[in-house]
Structure formats: C-alpha cells, structure tokens
N, C-alpha and C positions, 0 to 999 in steps of 0.2 A: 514727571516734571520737565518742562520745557525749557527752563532757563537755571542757572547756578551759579553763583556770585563769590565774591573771596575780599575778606576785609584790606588784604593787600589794596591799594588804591581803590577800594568799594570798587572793586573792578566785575565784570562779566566775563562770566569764567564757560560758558555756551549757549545756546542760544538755537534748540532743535525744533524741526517741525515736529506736527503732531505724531508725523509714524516715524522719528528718531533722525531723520537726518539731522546732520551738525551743520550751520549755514555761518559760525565765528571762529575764527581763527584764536587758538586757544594755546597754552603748553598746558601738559601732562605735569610737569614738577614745578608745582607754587613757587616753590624760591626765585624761578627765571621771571618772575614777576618783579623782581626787587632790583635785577641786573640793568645797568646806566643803557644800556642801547637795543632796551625790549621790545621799540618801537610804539610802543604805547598801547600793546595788546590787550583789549577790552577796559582799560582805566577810564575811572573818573579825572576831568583834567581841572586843575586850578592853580593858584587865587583866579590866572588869570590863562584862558582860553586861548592859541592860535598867541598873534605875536604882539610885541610893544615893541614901536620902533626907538632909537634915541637915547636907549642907556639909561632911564629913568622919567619917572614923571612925576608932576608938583599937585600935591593936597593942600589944600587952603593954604596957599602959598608959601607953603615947604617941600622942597625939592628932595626925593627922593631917588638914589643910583639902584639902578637894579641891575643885574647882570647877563651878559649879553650871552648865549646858552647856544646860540642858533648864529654862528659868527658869518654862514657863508650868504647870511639876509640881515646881519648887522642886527639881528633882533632879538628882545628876550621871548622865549620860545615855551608855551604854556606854562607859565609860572616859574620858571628857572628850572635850573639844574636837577634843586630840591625839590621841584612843587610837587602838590596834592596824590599825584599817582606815584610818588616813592614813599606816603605813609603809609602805615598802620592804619585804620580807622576800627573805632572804638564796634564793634556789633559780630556780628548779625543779632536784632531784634525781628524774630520773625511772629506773624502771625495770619490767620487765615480769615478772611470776611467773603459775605454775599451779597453781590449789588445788585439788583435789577434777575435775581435768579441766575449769576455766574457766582461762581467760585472763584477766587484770588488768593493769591499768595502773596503777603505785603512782607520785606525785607529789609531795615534800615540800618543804616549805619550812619554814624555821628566824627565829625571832627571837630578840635578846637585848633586853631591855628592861631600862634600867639602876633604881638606886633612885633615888626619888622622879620615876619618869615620872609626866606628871597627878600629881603628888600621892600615887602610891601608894608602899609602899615596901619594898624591899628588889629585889635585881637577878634577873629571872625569866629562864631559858631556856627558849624557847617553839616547840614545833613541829605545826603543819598537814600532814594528809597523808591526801590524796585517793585513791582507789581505787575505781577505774572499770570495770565490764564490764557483758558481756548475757547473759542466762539466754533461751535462746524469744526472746519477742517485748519483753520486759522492760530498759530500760538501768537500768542501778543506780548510784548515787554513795555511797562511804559516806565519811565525812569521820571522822576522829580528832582530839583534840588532847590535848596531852600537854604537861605543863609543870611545873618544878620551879627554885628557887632555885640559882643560883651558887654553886659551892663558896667562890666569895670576895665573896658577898654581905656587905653590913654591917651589917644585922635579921636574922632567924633567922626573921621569921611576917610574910607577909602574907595578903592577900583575893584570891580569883580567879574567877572564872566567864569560860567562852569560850562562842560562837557562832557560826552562822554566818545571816546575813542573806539569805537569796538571798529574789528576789520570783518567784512562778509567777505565770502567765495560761495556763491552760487553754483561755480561749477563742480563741487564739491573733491576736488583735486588738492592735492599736498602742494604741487609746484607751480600752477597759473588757473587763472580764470578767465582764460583766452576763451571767446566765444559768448562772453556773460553779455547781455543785451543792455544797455542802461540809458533811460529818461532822467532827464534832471529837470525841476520842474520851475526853470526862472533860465533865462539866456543872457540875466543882466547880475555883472558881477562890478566887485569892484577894482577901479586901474591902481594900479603901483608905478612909484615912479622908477623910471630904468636903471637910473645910479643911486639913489639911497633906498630902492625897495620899498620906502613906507607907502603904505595908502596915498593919494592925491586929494583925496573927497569925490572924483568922478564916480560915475556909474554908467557904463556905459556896454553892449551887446558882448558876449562873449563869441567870438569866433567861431569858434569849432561845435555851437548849438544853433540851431535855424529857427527863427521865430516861433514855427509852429511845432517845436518842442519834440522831433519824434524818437522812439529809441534809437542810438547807435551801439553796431557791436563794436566793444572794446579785443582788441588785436594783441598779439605778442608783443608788437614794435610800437603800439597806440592804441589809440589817441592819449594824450598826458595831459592830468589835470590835477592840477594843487592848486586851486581857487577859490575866493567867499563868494558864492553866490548872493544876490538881494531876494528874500521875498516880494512876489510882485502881487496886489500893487505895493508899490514902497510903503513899507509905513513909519509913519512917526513916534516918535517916542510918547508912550501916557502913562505909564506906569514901569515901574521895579521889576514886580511881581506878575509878569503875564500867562499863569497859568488857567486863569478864569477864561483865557481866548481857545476857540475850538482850533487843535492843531492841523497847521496846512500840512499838503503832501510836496518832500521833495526833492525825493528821488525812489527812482524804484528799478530795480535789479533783478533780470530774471536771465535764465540758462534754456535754452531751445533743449537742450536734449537731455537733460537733469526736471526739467519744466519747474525747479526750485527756484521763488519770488521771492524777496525782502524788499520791504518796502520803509521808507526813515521821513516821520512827519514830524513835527515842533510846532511848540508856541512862538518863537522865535525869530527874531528880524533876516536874520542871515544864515547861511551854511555853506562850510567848505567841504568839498567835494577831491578827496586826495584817490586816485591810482597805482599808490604805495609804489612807486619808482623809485624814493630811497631805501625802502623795507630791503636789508638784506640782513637776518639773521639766521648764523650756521646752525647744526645740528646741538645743541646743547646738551649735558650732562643729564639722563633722565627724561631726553625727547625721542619722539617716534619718527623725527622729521624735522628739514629745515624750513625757513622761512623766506626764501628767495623773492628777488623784485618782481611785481605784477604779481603776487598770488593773494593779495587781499583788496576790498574797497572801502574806504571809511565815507562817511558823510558826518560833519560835527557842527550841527546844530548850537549859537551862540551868539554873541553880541558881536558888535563892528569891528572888525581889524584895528588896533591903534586908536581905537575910540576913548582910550583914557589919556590920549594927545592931540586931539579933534575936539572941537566945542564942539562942533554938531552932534555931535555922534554920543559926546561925552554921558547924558543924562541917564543913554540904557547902562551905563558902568559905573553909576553914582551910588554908593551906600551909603546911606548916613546913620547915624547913629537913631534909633527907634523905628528904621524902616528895613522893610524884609525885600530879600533877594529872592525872587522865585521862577522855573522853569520847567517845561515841560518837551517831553522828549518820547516816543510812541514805536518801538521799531514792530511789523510783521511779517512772519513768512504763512508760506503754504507752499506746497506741491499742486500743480495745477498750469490751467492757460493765465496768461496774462491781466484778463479781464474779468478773472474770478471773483 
C-alpha cells in the first residue's frame, strides 16, 4: 500500500513510492495530529481554505464575525482555530474497484459540520475520498471532496473552499530538503496589499519565477514562498463542482540525488505554494524526530484567497442550498529522471 489516511482530519498519514520510500511528512503518534500547532501535517483543510481577510463575511446580507486565528496577516486562517483538520471525521469507508484494468483502493470519510461552526453558516455535509494505486513505477493519490448543505440546514448559502495540506520532502531527510529541485507551473500569482495583507484582485508575475517556468533549487537560506498561484490561462468561474475538468500540473518536486519526484495537479483555479518557513515543531511525545523550518513543501490546491470578500472571485465559494461542492486533487511520486 502506498498511501495511509487517519480519520483525525481525514488526514494523510503517507504517501510512498512503489519501492517504500516515504516522500510525506508524517508523525508516528496519531494523537500529535489533534495538537493546536501541528502545522497541518497531511489534513484535509476547511470550511474554508488558506485565508479570509476582514473578521468576517456577509451571506445574503447577514454579516457574519469570524475569528481572526492567523493575527500576524490579520486573517482567519483555514477555517479558524477549530476548523475541519481538528475533527474526527466519521470512516474509513474502504473499498476496492478496477477501472480501465488498475486496481484502486477507495477510502472515505464523511463530516457533518453544523451551522455557525467557526463562525460560518449554514450545516454542510462534507466528504473526503482518497484513491490509491500504481501505474509502472508511479503511486498515485487522488483525493476528491465534495460537499453540499443539509436538507435541514437553517441559511440556504454559505462559503466554502477544501484542501488538503500534506508537506513533501523529496530529499528524504528528517531536518531539510535542501537541494530539492522545484517547477511551479504558473509565474502569475495573486498581489496582497502591503498594510492590510488582503488580496488587491491584481494578478500579476511572480518574481522569483521566470516566464519560462524552469526548475529552481530550493537552498537552506531560499528562496521563500507562501503564495496563490493563478492557473494559467486564468480561468473563469462555470461551475461549483469542477471535477469533470482533466487536472492541470502544478508543481513538481524532484531531489538530484534521492532522484525522488512528486508531482501536485488539481481541477482547481489556484494553488499556494508554501516553503514551510514557519513549520517549527519539537520532538514530540512518541516522535522519532523534529520537524524544523525548511523540511517540508506543501502545494494546496483551492479556491481564491478572500474570495468569499471579492465579488469577482466570490462565485468559485458560493454554496447554495441543492448545489454540490466538488474538487479534485492528484498527487505522484516515482523514483526516477525527471522526465519520466
């Protein structure tokens, strides 16, 4: 088995190539899953994905406070305090299917999140569901989520974006992933304003990537990135549910001398692309190891930054009551050249 999940935050608990390497940052004792500053190691993230800026936001024009979790960007910061990756979630529903002559391993797990969790509102039913196999030399993880209001919810609309948080280390090292190679496959992210942090609506080059997209290696001291990238070309919003879209590629992470690849594709308009520069967790009770700054990479595929405070943006975060949330999410590794 290539991949292992834990109903803790329908989290991802690893994630190995075909001949065993482990390419996610994981703990050994489940319960450091549950602990307020785990960094989000392998969780599914909700209601709401990455940040809201502003202290709250207004559903058919009732204003909702929500709490600011993430004070040093003024923002609430993946669904609050409490969100999605500090439950329980109801499963593992496992079972096994054959598509196309592969084998898979389907995994689900179910939340009900009532209204005004964190502050958001109306009662969502919410499901995670993992599906696991190997193509050749290739493990695959593709993750879904899929989410829609209670028939006896008590609002008709709220805001949603899911993720999921897993950290790679290609270099396969306890303390960095210095030397890990990485393409990000978009050089166009979104600007933040300088004094209140929120989104702008710009979109504009990101700096430290060069048009023509090529790997950089990531350093002890750099390069630092905690950015939304845009899918290019931009798209516009047409639907809730974009998992019927064939997932783009984008990012991919590979080690010159491990020659271990992950690669992170989505249905999805945007992804942030984090360097784990604030990941610092000790040695915990039951761990084989710390989890120091620079030893993980996330990419979290999801909706717009502050999109449930952006009209533009708003309609990829619109749930209404009889319509379904849906997303798709693909991670791969192998051992191997780059261009395998």
């Amino acid at each position: 088995m290539t991949s292992t999940h834990h109903n803790t935050a329908a989290s991802i608990t690893s994630f190995k190539t075909v001949d065993g390497k482990e390419t996610a940052l994981k703990f050994d004792n489940l319960e450091n899953y549950k602990k307020p500053n785990y960094s989000f190691l392998g969780a599914t993230i909700g209601r709401y994905a990455n940040r809201i800026y502003g202290g709250g936001i207004e559903v058919l024009g009732k204003k909702y406070p929500l709490e600011i979790n993430n004070p040093a960007a003024a923002a609430t910061l993946h669904g609050g305090a409490k969100g999605w990756d500090k439950e329980d979630w109801e499963g593992p529903v496992v079972s096994k299917v054959t598509e196309n002559g592969v084998e898979k391993t389907k995994t689900v797990y179910s939340l009900v999140s009532p209204h005004l969790d964190q502050g958001f509102p109306g009662k969502v039913n919410a499901k995670t569901i993992y599906t696991s196999y190997v193509i050749g030399e290739k493990a695959y993880l593709e993750l879904e989520y899929e989410a829609e209001l209670a028939e006896d919810t008590p609002v008709d609309e709220t805001v949603i974006s899911l993720t999921n948080h897993n950290f790679f280390n290609p270099a396969l090292k306890d303390d960095t992933y210095e030397g890990t190679e990485i393409k990000v496959f978009s050089n166009q992210y979104i600007v933040h304003d300088a004094k209140t942090f929120a989104p702008t609506g710009a979109i504009e080059d990101f700096p430290l990537i060069p048009k023509d997209l090529p790997f950089i290696t990531l350093k002890k001291e750099g390069p630092f990135i905690d950015h939304c990238f845009v899918v290019q070309p931009q798209q516009e919003f047409t639907k809730l549910d974009t998992r019927d879209k064939t997932p783009s590629l984008h990012v991919h992470f590979h080690h010159p001398e491990t020659k271990v690849n992950v690669q992170v594709l989505s249905t999805e308009p945007v992804f942030q692309v984090y360097t784990g520069d604030y990941m610092n967790i000790p040695k915990w009770e039951g761990e084989s190891r710390a989890f120091p700054t620079r030893c993980g990479l996330a990419c979290e595929p999801a909706r717009f930054t502050n999109a449930a405070n952006r009209p533009e943006w708003r309609p990829w975060v619109t749930l209404k009551k009889g319509d379904k949330y849906g997303s798709k999410i693909v991670y791969v590794n192998w051992v191997g050249e780059k261009d395998a």
